[in-house]
C-alpha positions, 0 to 999 in steps of 0.5 A: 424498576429501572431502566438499564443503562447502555454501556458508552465506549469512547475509542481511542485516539489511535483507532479514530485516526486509524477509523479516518485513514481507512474511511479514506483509503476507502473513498480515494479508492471509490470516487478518485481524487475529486470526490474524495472531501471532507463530507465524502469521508466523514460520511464513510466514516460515520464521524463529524467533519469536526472530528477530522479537524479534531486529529488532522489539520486538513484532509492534505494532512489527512491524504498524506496520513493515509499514504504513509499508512498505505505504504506501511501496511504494504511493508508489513504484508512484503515482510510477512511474506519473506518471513513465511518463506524461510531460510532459503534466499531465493525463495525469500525472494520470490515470495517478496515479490509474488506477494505483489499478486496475491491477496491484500496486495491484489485488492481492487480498491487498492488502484484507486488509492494508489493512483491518487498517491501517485498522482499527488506525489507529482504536485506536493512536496509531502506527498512525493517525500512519503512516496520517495521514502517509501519505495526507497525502502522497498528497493532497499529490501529487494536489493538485500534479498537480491545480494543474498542471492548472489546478485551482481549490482543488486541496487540496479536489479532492484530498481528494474525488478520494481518496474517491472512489478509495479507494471505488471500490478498496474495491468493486473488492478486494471484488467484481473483478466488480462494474464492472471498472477500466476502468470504474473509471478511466473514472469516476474520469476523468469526475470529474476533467473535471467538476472540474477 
């Protein structure tokens, strides 16, 4: 008789590095930008510190990563939610902005994370490009839906609206019991028809 033999599967690349990302993502969330090492996340991954010098040059590297993936998914979920809203603009736009209030977006792990970011995009040089390109872009999308909607100077009101769903997200990650998202939303809908 002999003994069967488990199947090995070796991941790809791609899904350790996105493995490491995550396990990242996970431990600024818990444990802030002081506890988040390279034991703490190797650890939440369940990989060898090795295994992170292996795909990244360091955890700067690392955090600057998982920034610039944070931001992309965050875009995939902005679209997605313009995309489901059809045709009319400004419905376009409002669901690009609500999606700010609802689920992903809402995850409380996320303030964690996004602090870290925000914090580090004030000291280094990587980290305020990632976050310059990504808000950049951000307000580039508003501002187009903005205009489709017959916005006069759609660049500023993008630059106000983005505050102001920014502020309202902080308050919101900060304390869920504070005015809710469909207040938020409301709010954010009753300054887009004021403005636009």
């Amino acid at each position: 008789m002999t003994a069967a033999r488990q199947a090995f599967t070796r991941e790809s690349a791609d899904a350790r590095r996105t493995g490491l990302i995550e396990a990242t993502a996970a431990v600024l969330a818990e444990q802030g930008l002081a506890g988040t090492t390279v034991r703490a996340i190797c650890a939440k991954a369940g990989v060898s510190p090795g295994l992170l010098r292996h795909y990244f040059a360091g955890i700067d590297d690392l955090v600057a990563a998982t920034y610039a993936a944070t931001s992309d998914r965050m875009d995939a979920i902005f679209a997605g939610a313009v995309e489901g809203a059809g045709d009319d603009p400004p419905a376009r736009l409002t669901a690009y902005l609500a999606a700010s209030f609802r689920p992903p977006v809402t995850d409380p792990a996320l303030l964690g994370a996004w602090t870290a970011f925000w914090a580090l995009a004030r000291s280094d040089a990587r980290m305020a490009a990632i976050h310059a390109e990504s808000y950049a872009g951000y307000r580039e999308r508003l501002a187009d839906l903005l205009t489709a909607c017959g916005a006069a100077d759609a660049g500023r009101l993008a630059v106000l609206l983005t505050a102001m769903v920014d502020g309202l997200w902080l308050e919101l990650s900060l304390d869920s019991t504070s005015f809710g998202a469909e207040a938020a939303v409301e709010m954010v809908e009753r300054a887009v028809r004021a403005l636009v």
